[in-house]
N, CA, C, O and CB atoms as a CASP TS submission, in Angstrom:
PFRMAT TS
TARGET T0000
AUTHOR 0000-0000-0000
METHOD Language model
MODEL 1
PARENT N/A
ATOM      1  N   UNK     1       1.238  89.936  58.119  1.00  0.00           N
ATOM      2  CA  UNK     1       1.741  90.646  56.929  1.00  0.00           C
ATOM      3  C   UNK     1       0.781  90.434  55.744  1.00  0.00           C
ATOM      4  O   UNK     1       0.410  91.482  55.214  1.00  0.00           O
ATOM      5  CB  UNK     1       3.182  90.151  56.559  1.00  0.00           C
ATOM      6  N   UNK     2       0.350  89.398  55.270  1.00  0.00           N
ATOM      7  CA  UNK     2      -0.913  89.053  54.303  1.00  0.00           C
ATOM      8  C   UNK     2      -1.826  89.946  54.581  1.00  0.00           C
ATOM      9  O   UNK     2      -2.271  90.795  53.809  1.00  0.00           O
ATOM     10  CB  UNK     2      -1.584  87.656  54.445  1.00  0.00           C
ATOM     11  N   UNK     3      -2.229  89.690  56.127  1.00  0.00           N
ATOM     12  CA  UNK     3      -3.784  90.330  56.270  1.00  0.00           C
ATOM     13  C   UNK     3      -3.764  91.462  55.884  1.00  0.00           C
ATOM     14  O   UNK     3      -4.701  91.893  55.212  1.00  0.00           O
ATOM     15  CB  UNK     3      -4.440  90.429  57.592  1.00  0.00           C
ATOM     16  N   UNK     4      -2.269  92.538  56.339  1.00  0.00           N
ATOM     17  CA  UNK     4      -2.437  93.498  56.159  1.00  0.00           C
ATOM     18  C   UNK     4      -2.263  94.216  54.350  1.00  0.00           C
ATOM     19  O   UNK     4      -2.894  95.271  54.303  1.00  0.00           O
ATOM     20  CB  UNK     4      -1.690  93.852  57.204  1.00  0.00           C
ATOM     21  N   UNK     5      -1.726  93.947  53.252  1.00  0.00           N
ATOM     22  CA  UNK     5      -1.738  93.463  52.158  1.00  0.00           C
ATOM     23  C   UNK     5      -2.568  92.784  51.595  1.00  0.00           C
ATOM     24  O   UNK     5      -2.569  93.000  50.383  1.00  0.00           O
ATOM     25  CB  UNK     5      -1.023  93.031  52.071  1.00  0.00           C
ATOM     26  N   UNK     6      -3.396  91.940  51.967  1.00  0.00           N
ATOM     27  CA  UNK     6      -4.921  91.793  51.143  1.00  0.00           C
ATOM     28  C   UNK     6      -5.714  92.692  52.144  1.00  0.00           C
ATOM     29  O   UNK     6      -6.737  92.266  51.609  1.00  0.00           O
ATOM     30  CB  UNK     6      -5.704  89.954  51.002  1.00  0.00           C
ATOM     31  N   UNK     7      -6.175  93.512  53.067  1.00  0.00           N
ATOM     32  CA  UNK     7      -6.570  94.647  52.999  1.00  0.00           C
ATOM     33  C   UNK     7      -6.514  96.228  52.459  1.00  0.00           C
ATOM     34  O   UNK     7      -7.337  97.142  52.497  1.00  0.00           O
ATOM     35  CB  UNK     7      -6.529  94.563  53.653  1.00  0.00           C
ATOM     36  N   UNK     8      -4.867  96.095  51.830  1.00  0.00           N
ATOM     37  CA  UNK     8      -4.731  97.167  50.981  1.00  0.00           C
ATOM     38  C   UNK     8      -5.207  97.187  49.718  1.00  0.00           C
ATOM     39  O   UNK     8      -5.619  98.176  49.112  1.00  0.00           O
ATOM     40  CB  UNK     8      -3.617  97.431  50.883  1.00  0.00           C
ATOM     41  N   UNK     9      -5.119  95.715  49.212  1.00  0.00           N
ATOM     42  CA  UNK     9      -5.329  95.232  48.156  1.00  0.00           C
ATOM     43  C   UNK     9      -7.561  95.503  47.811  1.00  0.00           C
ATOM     44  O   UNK     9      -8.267  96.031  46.952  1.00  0.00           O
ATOM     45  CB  UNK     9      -4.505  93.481  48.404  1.00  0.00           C
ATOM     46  N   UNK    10      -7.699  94.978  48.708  1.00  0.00           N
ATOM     47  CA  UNK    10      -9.123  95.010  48.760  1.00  0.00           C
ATOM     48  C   UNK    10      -9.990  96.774  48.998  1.00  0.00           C
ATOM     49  O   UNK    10     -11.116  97.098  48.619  1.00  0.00           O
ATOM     50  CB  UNK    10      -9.414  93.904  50.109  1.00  0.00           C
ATOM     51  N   UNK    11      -8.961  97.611  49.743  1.00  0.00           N
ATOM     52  CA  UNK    11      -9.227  98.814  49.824  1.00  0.00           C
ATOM     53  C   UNK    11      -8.633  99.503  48.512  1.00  0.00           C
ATOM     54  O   UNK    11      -9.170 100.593  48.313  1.00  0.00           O
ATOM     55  CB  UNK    11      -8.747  99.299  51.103  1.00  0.00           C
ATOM     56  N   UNK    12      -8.134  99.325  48.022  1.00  0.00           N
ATOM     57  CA  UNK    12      -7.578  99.705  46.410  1.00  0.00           C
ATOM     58  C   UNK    12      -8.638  99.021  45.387  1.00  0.00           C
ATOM     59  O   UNK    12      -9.252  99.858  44.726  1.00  0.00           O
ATOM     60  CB  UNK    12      -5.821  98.966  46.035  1.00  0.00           C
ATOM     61  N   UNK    13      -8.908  97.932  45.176  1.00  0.00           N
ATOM     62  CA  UNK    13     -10.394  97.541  44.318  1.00  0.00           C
ATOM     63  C   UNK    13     -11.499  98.177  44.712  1.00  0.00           C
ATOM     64  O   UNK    13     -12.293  98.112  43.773  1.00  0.00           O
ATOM     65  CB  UNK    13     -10.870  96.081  44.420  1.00  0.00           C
ATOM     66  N   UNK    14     -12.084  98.906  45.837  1.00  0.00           N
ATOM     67  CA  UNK    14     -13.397  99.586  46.375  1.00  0.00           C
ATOM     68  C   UNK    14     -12.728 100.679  46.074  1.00  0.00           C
ATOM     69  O   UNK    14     -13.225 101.102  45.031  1.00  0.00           O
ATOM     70  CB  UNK    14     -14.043  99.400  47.945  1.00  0.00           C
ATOM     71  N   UNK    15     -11.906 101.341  46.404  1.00  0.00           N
ATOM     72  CA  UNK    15     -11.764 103.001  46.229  1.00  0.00           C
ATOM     73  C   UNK    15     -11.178 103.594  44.682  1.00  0.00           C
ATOM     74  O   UNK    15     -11.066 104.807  44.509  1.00  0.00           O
ATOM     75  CB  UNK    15     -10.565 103.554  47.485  1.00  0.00           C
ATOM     76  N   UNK    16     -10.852 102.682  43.684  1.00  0.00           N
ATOM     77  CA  UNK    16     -10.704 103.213  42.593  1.00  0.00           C
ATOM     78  C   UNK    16     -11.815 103.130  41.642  1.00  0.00           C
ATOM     79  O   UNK    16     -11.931 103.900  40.689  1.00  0.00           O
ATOM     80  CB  UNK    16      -9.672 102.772  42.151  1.00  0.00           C
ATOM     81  N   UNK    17     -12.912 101.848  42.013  1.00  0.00           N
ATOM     82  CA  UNK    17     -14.065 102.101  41.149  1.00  0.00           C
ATOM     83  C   UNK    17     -15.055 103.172  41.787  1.00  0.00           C
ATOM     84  O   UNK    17     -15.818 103.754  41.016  1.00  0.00           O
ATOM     85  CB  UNK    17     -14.817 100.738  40.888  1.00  0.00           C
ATOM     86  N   UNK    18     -15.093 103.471  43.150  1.00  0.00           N
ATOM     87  CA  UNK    18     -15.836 104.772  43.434  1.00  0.00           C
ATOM     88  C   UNK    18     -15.217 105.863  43.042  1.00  0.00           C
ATOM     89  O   UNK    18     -15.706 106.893  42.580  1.00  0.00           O
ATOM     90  CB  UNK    18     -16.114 104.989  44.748  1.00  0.00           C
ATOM     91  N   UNK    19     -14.088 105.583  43.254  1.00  0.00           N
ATOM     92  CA  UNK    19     -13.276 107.314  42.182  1.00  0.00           C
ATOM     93  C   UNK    19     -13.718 107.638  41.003  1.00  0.00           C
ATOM     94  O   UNK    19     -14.313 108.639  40.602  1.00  0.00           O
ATOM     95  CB  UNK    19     -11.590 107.287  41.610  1.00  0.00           C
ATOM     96  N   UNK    20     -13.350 106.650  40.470  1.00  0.00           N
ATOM     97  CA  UNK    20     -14.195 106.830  38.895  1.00  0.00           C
ATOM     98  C   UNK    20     -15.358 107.020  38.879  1.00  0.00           C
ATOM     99  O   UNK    20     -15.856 107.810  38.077  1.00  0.00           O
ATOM    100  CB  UNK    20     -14.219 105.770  37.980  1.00  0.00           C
ATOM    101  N   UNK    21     -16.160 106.261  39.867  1.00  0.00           N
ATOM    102  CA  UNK    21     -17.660 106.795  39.359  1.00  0.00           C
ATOM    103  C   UNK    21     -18.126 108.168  40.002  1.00  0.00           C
ATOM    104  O   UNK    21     -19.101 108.714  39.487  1.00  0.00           O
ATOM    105  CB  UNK    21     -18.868 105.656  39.778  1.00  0.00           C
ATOM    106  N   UNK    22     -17.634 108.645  40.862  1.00  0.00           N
ATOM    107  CA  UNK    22     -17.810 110.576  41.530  1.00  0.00           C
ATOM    108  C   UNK    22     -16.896 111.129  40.356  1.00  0.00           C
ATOM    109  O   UNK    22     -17.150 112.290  40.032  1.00  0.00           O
ATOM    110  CB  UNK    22     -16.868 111.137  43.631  1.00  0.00           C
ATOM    111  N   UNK    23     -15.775 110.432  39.597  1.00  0.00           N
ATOM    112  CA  UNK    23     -15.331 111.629  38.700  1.00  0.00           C
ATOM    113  C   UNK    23     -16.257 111.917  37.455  1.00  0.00           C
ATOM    114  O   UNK    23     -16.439 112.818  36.636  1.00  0.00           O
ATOM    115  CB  UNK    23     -13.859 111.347  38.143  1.00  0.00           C
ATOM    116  N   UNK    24     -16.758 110.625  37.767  1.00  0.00           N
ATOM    117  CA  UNK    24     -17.515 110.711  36.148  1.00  0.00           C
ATOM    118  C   UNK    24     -18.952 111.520  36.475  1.00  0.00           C
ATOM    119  O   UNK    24     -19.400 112.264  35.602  1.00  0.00           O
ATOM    120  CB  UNK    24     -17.947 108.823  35.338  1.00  0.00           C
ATOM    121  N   UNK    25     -19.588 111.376  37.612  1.00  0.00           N
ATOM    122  CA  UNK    25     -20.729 112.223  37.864  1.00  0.00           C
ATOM    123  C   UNK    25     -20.153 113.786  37.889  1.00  0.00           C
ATOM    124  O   UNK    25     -20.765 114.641  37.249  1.00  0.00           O
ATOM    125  CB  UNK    25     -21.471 111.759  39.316  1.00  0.00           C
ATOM    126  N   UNK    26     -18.896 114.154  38.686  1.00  0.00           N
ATOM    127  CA  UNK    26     -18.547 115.637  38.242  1.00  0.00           C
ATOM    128  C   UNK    26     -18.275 116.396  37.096  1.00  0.00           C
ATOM    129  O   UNK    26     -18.341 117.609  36.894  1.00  0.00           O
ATOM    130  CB  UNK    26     -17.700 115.906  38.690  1.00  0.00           C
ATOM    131  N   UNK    27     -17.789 114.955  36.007  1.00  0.00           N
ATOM    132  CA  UNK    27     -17.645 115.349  34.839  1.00  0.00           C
ATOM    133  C   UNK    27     -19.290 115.676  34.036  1.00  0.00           C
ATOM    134  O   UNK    27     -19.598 116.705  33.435  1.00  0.00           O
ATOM    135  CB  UNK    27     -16.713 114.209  34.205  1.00  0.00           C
ATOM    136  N   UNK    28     -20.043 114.606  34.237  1.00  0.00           N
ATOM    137  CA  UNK    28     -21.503 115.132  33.685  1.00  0.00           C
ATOM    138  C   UNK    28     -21.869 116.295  34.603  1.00  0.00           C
ATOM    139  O   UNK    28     -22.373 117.132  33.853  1.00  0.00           O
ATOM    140  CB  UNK    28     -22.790 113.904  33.754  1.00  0.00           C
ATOM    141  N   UNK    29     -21.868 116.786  35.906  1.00  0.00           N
ATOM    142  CA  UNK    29     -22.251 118.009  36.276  1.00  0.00           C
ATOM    143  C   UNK    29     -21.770 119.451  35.260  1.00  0.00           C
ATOM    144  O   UNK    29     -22.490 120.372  34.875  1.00  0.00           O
ATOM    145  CB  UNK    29     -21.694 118.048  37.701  1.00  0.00           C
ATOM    146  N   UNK    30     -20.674 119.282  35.082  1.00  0.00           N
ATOM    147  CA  UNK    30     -19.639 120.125  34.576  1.00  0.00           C
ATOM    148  C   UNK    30     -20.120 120.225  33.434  1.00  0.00           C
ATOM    149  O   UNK    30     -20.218 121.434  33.227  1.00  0.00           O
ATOM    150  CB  UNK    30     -18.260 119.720  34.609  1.00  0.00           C
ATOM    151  N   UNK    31     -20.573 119.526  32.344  1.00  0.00           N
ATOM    152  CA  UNK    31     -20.950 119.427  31.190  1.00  0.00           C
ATOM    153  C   UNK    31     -22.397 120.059  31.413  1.00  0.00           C
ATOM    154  O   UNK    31     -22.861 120.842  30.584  1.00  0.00           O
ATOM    155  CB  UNK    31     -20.794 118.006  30.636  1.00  0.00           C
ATOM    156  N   UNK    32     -23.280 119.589  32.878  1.00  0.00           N
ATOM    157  CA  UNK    32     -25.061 120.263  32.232  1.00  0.00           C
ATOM    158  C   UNK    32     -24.673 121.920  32.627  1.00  0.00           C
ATOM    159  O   UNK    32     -25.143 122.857  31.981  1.00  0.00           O
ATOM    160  CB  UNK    32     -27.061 119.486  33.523  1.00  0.00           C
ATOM    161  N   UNK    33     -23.862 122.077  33.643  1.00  0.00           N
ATOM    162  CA  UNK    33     -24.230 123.393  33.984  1.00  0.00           C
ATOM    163  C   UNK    33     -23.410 124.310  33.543  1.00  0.00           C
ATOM    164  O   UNK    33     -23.440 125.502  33.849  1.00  0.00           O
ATOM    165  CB  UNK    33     -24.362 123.575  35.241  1.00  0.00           C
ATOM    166  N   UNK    34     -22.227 123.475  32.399  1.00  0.00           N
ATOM    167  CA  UNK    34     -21.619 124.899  31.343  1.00  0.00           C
ATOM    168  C   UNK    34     -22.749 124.821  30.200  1.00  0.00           C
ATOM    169  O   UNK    34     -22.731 125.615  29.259  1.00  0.00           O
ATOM    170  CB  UNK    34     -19.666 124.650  30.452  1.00  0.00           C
TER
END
């Protein structure tokens, strides 16, 4: 039960700072090519 809960935990710290950083590169796309 842990393992599986500090793997959610650990897949939730890696996938919300890559979210942010592809939103933030779509957001500068969006900005050069309007």
């Amino acid at each position: 039960r842990w393992n599986i809960a500090r793997q959610i935990l650990i897949a939730w710290f890696v996938t919300i700072p890559s979210a942010a950083f592809a939103a933030m590169i779509v957001y500068k796309l969006i900005i050069i090519f309007l």
